[in-house]
PDB file of N, CA, C and O in Angstrom:
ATOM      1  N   UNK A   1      -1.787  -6.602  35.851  1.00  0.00           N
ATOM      2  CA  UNK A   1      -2.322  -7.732  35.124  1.00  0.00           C
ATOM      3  C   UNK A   1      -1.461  -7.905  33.870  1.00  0.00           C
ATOM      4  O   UNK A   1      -1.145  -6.883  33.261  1.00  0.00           O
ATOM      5  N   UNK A   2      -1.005  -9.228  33.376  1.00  0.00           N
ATOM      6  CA  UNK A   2       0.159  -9.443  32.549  1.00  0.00           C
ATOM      7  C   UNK A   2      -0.526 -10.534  31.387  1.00  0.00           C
ATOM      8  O   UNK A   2      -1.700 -10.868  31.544  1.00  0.00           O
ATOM      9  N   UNK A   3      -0.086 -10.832  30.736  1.00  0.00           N
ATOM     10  CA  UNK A   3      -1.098 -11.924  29.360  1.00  0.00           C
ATOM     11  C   UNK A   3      -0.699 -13.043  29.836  1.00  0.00           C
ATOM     12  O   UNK A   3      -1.357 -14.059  29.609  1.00  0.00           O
ATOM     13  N   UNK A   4       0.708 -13.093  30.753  1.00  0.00           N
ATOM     14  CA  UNK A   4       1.166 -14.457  31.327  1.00  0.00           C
ATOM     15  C   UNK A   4       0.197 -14.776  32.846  1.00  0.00           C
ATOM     16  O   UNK A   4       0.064 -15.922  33.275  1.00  0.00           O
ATOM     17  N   UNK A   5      -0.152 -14.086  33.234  1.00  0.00           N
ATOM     18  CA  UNK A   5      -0.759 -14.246  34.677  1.00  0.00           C
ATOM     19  C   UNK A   5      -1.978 -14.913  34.080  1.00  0.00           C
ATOM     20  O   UNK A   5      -2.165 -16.120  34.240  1.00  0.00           O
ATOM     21  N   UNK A   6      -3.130 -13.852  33.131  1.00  0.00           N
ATOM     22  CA  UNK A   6      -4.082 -13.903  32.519  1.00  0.00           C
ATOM     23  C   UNK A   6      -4.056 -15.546  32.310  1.00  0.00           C
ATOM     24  O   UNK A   6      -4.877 -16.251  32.896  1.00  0.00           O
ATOM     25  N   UNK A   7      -2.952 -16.155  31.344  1.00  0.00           N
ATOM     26  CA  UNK A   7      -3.212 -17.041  30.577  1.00  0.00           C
ATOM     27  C   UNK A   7      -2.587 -18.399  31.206  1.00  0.00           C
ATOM     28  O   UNK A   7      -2.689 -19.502  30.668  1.00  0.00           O
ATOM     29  N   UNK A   8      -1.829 -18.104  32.606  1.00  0.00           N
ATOM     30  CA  UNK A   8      -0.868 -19.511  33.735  1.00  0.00           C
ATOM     31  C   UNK A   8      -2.005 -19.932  33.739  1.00  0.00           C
ATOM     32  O   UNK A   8      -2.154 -20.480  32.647  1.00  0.00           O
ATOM     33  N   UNK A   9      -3.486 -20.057  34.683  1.00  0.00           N
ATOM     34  CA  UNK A   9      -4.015 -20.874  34.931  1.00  0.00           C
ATOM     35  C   UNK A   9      -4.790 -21.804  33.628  1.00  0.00           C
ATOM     36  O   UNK A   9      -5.546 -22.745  33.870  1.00  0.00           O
ATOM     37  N   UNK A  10      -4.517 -21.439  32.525  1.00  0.00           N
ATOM     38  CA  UNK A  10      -5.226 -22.241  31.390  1.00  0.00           C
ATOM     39  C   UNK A  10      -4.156 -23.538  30.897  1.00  0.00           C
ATOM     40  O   UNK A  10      -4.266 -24.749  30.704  1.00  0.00           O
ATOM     41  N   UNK A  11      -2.896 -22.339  30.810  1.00  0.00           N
ATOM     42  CA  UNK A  11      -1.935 -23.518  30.677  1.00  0.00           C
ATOM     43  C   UNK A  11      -1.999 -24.775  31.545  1.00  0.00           C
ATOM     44  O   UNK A  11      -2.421 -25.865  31.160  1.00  0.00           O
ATOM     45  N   UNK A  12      -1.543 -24.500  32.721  1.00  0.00           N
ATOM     46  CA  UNK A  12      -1.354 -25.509  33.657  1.00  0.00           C
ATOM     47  C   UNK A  12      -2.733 -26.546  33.560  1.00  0.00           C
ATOM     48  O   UNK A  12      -2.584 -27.765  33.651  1.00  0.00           O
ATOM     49  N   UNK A  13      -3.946 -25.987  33.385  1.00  0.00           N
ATOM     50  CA  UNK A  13      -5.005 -27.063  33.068  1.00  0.00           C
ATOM     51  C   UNK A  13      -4.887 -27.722  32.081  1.00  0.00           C
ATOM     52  O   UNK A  13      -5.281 -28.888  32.041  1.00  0.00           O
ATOM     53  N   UNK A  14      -4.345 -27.145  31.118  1.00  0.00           N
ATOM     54  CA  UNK A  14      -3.985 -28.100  30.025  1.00  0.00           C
ATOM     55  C   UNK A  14      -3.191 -29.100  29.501  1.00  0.00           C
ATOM     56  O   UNK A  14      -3.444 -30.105  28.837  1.00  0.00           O
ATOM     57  N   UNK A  15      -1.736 -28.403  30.128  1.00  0.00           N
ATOM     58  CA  UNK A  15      -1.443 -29.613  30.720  1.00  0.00           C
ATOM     59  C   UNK A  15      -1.433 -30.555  31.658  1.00  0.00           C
ATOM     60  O   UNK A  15      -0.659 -31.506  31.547  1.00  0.00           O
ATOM     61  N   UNK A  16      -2.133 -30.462  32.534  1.00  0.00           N
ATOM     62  CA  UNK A  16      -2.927 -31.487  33.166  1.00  0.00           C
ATOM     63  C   UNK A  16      -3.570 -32.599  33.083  1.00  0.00           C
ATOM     64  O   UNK A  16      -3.631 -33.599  33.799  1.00  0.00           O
ATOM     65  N   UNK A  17      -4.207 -32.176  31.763  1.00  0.00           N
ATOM     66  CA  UNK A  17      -5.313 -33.287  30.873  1.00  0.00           C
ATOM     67  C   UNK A  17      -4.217 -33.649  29.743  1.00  0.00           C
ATOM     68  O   UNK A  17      -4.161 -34.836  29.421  1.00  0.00           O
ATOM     69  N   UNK A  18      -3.635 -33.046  29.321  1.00  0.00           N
ATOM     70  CA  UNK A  18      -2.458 -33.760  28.436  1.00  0.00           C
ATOM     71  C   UNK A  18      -1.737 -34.953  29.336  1.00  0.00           C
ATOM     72  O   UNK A  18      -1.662 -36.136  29.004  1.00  0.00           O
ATOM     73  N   UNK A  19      -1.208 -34.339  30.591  1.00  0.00           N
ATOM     74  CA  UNK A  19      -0.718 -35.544  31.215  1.00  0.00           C
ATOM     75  C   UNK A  19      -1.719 -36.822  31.827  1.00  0.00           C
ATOM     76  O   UNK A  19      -1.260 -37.934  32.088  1.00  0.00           O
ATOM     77  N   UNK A  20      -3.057 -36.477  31.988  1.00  0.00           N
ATOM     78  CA  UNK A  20      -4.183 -37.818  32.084  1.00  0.00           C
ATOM     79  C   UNK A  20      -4.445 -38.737  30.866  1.00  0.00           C
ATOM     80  O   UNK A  20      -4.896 -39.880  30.800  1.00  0.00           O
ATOM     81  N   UNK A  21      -3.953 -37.738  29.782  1.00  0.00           N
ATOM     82  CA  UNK A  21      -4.354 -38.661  28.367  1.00  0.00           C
ATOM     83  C   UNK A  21      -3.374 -39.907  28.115  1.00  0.00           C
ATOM     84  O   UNK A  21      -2.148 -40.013  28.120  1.00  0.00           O
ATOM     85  N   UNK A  22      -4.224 -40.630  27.936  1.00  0.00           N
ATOM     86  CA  UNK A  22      -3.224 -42.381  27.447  1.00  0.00           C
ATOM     87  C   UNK A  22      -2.801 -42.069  26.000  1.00  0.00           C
ATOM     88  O   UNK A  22      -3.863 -42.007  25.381  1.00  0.00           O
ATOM     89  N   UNK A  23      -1.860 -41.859  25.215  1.00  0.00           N
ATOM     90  CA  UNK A  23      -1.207 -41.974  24.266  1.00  0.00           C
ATOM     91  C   UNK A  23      -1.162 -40.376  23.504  1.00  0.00           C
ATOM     92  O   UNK A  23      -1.507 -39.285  23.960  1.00  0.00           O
ATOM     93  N   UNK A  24      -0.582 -40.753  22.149  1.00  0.00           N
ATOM     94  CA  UNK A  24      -0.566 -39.170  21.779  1.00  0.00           C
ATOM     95  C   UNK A  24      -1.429 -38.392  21.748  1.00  0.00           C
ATOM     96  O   UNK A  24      -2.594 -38.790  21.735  1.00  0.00           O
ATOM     97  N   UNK A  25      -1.150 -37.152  21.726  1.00  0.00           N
ATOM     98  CA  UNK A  25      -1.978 -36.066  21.624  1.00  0.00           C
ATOM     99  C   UNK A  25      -1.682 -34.826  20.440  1.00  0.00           C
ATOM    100  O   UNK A  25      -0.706 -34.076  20.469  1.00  0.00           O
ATOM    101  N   UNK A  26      -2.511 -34.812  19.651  1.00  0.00           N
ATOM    102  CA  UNK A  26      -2.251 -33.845  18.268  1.00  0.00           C
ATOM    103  C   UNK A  26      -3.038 -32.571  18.382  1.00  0.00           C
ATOM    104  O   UNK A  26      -4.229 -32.583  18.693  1.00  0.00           O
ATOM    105  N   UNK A  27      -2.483 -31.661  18.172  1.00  0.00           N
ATOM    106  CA  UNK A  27      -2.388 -30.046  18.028  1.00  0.00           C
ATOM    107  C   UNK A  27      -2.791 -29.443  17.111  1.00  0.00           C
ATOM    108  O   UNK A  27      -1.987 -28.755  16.482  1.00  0.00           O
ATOM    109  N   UNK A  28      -3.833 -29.476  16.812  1.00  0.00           N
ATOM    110  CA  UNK A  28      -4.492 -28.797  15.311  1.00  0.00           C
ATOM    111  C   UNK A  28      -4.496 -27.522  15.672  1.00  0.00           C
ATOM    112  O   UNK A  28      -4.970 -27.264  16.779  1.00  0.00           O
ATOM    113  N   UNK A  29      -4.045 -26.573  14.949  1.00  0.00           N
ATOM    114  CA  UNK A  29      -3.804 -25.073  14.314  1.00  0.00           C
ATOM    115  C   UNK A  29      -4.331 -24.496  13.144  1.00  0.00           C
ATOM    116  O   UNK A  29      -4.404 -24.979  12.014  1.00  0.00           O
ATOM    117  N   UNK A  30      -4.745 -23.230  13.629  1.00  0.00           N
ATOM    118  CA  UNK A  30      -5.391 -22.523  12.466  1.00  0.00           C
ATOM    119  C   UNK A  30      -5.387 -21.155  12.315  1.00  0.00           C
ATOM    120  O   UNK A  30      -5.697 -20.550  13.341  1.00  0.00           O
ATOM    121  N   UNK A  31      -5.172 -20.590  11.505  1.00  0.00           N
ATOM    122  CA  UNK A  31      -5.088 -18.727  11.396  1.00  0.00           C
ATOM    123  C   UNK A  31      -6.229 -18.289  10.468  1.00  0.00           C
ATOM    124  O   UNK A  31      -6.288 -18.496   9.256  1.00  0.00           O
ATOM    125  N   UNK A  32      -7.085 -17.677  11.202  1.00  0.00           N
ATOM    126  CA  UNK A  32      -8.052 -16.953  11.019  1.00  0.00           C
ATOM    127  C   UNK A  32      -7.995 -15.092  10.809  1.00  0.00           C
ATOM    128  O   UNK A  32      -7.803 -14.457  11.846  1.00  0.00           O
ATOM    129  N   UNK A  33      -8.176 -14.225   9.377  1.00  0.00           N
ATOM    130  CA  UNK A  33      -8.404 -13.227   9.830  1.00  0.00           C
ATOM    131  C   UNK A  33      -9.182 -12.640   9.756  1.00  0.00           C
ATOM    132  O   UNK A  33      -9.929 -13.144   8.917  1.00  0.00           O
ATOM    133  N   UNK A  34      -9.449 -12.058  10.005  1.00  0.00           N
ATOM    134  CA  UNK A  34     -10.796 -10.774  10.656  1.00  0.00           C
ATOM    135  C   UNK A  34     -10.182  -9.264  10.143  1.00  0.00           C
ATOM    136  O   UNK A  34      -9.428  -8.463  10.694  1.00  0.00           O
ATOM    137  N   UNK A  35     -10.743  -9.266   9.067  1.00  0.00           N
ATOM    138  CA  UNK A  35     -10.383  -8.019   8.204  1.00  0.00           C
ATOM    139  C   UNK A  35     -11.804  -6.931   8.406  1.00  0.00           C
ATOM    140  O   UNK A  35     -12.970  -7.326   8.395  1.00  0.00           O
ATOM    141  N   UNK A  36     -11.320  -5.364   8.603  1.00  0.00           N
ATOM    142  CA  UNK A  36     -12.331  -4.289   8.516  1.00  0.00           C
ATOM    143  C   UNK A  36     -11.767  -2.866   7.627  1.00  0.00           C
ATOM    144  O   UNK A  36     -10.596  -2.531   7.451  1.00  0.00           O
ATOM    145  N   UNK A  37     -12.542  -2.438   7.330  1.00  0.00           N
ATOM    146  CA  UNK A  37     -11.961  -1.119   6.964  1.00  0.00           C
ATOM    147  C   UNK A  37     -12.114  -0.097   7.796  1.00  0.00           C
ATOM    148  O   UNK A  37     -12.950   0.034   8.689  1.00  0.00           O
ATOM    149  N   UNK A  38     -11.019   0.831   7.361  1.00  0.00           N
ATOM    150  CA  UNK A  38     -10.726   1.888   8.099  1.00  0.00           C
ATOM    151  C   UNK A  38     -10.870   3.368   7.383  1.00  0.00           C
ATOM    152  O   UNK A  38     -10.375   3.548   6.271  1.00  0.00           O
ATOM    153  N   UNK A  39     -11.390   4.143   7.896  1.00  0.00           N
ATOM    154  CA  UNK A  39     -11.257   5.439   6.936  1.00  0.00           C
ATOM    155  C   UNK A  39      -9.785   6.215   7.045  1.00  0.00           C
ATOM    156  O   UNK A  39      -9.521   7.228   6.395  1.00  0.00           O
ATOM    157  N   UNK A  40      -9.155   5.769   7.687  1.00  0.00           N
ATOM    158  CA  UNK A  40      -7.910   5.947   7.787  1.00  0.00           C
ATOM    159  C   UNK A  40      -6.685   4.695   8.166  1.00  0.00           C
ATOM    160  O   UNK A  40      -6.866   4.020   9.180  1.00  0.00           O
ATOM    161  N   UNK A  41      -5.951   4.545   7.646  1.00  0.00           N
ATOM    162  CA  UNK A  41      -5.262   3.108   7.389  1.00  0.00           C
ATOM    163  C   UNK A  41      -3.914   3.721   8.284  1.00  0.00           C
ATOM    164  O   UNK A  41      -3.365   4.761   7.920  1.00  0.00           O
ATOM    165  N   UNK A  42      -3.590   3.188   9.127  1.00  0.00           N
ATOM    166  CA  UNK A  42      -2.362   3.505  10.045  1.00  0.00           C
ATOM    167  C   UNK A  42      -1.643   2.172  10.646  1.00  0.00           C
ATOM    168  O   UNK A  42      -1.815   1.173   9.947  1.00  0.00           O
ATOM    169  N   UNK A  43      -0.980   2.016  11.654  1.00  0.00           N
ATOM    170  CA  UNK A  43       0.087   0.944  12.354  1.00  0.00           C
ATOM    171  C   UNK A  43      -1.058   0.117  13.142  1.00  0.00           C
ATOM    172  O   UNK A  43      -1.044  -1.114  13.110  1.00  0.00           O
ATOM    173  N   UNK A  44      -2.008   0.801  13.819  1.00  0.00           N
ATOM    174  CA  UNK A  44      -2.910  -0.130  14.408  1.00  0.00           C
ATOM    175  C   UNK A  44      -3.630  -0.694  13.635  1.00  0.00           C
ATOM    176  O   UNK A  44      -4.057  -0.163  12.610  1.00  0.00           O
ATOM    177  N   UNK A  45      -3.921  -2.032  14.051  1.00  0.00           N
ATOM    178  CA  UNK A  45      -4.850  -2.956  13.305  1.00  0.00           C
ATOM    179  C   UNK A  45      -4.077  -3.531  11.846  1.00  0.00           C
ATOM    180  O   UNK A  45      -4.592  -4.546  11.377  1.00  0.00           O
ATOM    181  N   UNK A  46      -2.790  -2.913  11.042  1.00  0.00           N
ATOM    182  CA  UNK A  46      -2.652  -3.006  10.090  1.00  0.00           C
ATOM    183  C   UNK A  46      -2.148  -4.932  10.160  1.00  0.00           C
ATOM    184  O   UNK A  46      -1.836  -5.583  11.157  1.00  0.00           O
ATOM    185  N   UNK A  47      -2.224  -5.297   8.993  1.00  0.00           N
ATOM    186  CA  UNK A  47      -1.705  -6.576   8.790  1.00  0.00           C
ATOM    187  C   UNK A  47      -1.315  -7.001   7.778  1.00  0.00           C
ATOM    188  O   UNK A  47      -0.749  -8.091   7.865  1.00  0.00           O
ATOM    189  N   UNK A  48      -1.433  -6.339   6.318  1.00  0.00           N
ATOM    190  CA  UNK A  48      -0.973  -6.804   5.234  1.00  0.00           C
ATOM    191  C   UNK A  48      -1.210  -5.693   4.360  1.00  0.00           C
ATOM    192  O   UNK A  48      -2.069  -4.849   4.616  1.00  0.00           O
ATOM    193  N   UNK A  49      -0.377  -5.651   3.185  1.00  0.00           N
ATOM    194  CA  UNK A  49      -0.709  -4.658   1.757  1.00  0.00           C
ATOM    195  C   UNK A  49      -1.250  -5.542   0.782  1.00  0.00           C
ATOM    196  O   UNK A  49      -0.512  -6.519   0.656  1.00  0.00           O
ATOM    197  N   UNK A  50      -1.835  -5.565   0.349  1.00  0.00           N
ATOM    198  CA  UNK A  50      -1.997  -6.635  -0.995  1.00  0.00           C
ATOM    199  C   UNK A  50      -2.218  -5.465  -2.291  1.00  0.00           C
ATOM    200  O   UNK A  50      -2.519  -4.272  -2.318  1.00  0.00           O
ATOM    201  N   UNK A  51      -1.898  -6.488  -3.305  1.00  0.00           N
ATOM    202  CA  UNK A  51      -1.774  -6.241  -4.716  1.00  0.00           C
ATOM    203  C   UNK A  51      -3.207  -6.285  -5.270  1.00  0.00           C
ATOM    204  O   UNK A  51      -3.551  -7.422  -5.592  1.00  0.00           O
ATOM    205  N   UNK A  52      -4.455  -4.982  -5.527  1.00  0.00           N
ATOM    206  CA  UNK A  52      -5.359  -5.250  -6.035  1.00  0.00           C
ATOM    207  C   UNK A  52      -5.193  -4.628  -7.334  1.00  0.00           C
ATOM    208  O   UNK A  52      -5.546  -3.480  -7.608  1.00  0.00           O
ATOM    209  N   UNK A  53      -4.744  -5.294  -7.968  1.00  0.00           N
ATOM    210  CA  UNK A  53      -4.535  -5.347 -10.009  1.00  0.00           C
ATOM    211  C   UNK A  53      -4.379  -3.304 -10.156  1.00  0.00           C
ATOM    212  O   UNK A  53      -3.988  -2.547  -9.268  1.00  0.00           O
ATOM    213  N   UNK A  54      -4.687  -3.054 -11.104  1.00  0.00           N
ATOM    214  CA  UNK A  54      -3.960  -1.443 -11.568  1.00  0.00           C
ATOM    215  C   UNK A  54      -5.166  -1.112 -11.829  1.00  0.00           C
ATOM    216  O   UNK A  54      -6.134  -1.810 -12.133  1.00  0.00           O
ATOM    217  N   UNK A  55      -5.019   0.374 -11.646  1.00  0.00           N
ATOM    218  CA  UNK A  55      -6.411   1.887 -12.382  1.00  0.00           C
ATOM    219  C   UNK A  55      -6.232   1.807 -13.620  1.00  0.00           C
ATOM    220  O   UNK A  55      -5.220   1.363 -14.162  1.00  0.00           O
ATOM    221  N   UNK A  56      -7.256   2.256 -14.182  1.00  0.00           N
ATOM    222  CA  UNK A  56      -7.571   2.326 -15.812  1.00  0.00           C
ATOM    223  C   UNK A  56      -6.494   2.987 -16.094  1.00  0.00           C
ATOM    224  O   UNK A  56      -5.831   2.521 -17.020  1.00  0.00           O
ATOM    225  N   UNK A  57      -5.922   4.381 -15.345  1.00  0.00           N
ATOM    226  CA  UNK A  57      -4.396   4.748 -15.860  1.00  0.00           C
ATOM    227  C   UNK A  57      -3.151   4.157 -15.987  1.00  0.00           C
ATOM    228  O   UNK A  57      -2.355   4.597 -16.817  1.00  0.00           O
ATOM    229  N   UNK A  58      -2.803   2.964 -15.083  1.00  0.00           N
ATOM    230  CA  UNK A  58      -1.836   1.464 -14.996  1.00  0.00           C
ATOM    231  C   UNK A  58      -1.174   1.779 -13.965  1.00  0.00           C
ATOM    232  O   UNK A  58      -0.231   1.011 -13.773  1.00  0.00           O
ATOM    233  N   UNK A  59      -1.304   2.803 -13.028  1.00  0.00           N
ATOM    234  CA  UNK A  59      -0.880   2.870 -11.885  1.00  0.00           C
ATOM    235  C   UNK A  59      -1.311   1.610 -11.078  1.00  0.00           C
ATOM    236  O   UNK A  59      -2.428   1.102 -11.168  1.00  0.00           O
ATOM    237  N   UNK A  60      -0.242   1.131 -10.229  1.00  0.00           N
ATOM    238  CA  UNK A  60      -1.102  -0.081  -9.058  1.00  0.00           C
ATOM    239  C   UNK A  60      -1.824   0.470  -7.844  1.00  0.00           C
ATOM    240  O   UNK A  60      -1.631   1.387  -7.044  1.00  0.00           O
ATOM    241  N   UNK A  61      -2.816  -0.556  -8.058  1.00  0.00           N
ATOM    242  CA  UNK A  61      -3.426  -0.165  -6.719  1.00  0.00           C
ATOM    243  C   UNK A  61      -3.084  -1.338  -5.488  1.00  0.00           C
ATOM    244  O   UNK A  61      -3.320  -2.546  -5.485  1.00  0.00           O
ATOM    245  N   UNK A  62      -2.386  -0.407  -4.381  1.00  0.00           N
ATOM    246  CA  UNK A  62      -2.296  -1.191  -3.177  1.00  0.00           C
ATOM    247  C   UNK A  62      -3.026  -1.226  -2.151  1.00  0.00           C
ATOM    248  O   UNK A  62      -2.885  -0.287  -1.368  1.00  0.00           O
ATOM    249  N   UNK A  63      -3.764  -2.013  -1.903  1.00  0.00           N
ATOM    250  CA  UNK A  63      -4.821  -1.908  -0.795  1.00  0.00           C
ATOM    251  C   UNK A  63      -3.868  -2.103   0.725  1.00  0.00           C
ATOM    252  O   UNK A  63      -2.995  -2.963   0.838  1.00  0.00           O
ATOM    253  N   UNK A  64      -4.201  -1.229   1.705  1.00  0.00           N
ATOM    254  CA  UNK A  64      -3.353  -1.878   3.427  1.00  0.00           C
ATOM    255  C   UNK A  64      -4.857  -2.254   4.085  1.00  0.00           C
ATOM    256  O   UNK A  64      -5.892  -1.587   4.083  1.00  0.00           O
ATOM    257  N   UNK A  65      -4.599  -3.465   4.599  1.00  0.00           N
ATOM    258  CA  UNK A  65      -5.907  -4.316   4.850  1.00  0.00           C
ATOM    259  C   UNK A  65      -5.484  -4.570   6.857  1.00  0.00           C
ATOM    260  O   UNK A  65      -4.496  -5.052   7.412  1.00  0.00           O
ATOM    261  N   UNK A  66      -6.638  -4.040   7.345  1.00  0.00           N
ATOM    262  CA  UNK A  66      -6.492  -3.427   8.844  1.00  0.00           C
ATOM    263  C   UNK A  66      -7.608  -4.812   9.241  1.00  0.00           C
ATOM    264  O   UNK A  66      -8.417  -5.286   8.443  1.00  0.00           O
ATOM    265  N   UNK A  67      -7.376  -5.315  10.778  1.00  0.00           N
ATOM    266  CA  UNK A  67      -7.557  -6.138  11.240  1.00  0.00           C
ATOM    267  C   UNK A  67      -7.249  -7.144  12.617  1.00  0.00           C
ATOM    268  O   UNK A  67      -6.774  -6.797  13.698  1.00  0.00           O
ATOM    269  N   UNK A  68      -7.554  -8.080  12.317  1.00  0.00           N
ATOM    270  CA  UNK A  68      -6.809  -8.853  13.830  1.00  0.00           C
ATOM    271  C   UNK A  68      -6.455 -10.575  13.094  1.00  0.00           C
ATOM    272  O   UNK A  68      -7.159 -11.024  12.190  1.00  0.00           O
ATOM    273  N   UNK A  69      -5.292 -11.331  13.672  1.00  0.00           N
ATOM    274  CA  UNK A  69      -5.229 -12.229  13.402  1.00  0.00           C
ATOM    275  C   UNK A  69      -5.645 -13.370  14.622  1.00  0.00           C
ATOM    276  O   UNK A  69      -5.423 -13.168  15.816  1.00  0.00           O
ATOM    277  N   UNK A  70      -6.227 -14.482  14.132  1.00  0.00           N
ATOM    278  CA  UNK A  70      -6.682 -14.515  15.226  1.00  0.00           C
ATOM    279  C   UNK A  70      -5.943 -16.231  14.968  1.00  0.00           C
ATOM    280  O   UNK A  70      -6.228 -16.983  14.036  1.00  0.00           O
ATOM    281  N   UNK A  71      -4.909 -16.526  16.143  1.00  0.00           N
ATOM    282  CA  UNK A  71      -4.659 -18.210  16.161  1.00  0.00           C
ATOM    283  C   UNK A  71      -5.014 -19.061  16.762  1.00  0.00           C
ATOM    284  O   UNK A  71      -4.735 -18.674  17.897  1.00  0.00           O
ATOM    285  N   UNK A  72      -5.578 -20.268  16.896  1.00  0.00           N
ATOM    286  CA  UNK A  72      -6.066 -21.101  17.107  1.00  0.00           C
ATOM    287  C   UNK A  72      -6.074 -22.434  17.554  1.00  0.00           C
ATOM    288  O   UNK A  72      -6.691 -23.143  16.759  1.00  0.00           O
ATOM    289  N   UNK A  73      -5.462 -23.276  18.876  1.00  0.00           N
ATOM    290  CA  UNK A  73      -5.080 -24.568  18.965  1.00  0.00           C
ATOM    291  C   UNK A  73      -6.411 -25.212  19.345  1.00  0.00           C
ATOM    292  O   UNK A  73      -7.304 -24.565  19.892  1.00  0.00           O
ATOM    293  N   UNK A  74      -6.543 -26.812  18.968  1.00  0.00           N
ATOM    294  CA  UNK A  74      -7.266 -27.674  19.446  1.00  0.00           C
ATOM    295  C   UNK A  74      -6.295 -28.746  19.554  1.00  0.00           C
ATOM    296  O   UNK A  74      -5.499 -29.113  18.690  1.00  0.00           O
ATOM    297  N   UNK A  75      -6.472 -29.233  20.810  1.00  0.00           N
ATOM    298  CA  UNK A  75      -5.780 -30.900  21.641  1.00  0.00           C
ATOM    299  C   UNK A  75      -6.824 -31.650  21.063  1.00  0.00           C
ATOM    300  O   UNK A  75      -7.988 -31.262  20.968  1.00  0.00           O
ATOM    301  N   UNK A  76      -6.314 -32.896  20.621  1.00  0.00           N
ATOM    302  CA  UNK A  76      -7.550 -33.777  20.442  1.00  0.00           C
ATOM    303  C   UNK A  76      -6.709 -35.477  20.360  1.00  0.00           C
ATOM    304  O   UNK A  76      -5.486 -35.448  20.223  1.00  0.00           O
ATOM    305  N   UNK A  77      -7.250 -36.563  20.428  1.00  0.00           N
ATOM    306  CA  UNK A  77      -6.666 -37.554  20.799  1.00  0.00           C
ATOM    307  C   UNK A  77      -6.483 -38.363  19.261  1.00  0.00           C
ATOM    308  O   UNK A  77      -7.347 -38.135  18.414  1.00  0.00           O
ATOM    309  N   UNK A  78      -5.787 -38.939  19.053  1.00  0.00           N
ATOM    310  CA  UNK A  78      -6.019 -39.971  17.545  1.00  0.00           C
ATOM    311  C   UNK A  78      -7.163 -40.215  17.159  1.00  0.00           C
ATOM    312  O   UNK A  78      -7.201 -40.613  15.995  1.00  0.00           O
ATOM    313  N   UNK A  79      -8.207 -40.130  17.715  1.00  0.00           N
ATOM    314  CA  UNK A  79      -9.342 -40.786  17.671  1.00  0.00           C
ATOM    315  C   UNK A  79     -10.197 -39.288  16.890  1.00  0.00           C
ATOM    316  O   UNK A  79     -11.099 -39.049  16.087  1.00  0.00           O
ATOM    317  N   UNK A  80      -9.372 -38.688  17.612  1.00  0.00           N
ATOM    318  CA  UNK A  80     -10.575 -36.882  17.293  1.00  0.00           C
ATOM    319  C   UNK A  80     -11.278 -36.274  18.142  1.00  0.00           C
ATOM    320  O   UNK A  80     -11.892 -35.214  18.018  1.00  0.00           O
ATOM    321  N   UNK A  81     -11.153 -37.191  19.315  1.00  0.00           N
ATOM    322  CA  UNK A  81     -11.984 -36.805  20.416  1.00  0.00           C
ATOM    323  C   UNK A  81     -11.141 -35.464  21.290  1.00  0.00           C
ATOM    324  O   UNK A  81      -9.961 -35.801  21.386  1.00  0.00           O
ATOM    325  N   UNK A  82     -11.289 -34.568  21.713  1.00  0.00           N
ATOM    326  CA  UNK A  82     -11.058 -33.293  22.943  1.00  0.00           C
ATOM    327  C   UNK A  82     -10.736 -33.717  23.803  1.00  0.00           C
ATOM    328  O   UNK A  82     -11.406 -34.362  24.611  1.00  0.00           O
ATOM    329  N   UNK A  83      -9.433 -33.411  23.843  1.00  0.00           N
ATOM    330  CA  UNK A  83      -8.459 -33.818  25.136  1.00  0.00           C
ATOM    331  C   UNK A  83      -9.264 -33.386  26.361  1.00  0.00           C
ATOM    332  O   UNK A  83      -9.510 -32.198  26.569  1.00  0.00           O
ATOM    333  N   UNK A  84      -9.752 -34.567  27.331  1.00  0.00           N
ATOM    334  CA  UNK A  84     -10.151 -33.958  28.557  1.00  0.00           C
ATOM    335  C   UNK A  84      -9.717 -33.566  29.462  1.00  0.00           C
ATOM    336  O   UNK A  84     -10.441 -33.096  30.340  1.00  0.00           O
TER     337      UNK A  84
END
């Protein structure tokens, strides 16, 4: 089982209804993340370091922030309506 096998038959439906639609068709995108903590912070799940300001001593504190990103398309017609 492959993410391309998994995911051929969605494609091909989709474009399907892209090719039934009368005029353009717009692609709205979005990145969503889904942040958790970990009692141990490693390569899995990791996704970003961020800068959370310094300790009362002025050392920085770097937070590694563990998670999933999650992306997002919607087809929809000029109108706004869901590509059928």
């Amino acid at each position: 089982m492959t993410e391309h096998s998994v995911l051929a038959g969605h494609f091909a439906a989709s474009a399907a209804r892209v090719a039934a639609s009368e005029g353009p068709i717009l692609i709205l995108q979005d990145t969503t993340e889904f942040i958790y903590g970990r009692s141990q912070q490693g390569k899995i799940g990791f996704t970003k370091t961020i800068n959370a300001g310094r300790y009362k001593a002025g050392q920085p504190n770097v937070l590694t922030l563990c998670g999933v990103l999650m992306h997002s398309s919607l087809a929809v017609t000029l109108t706004g309506t869901p590509s059928a």
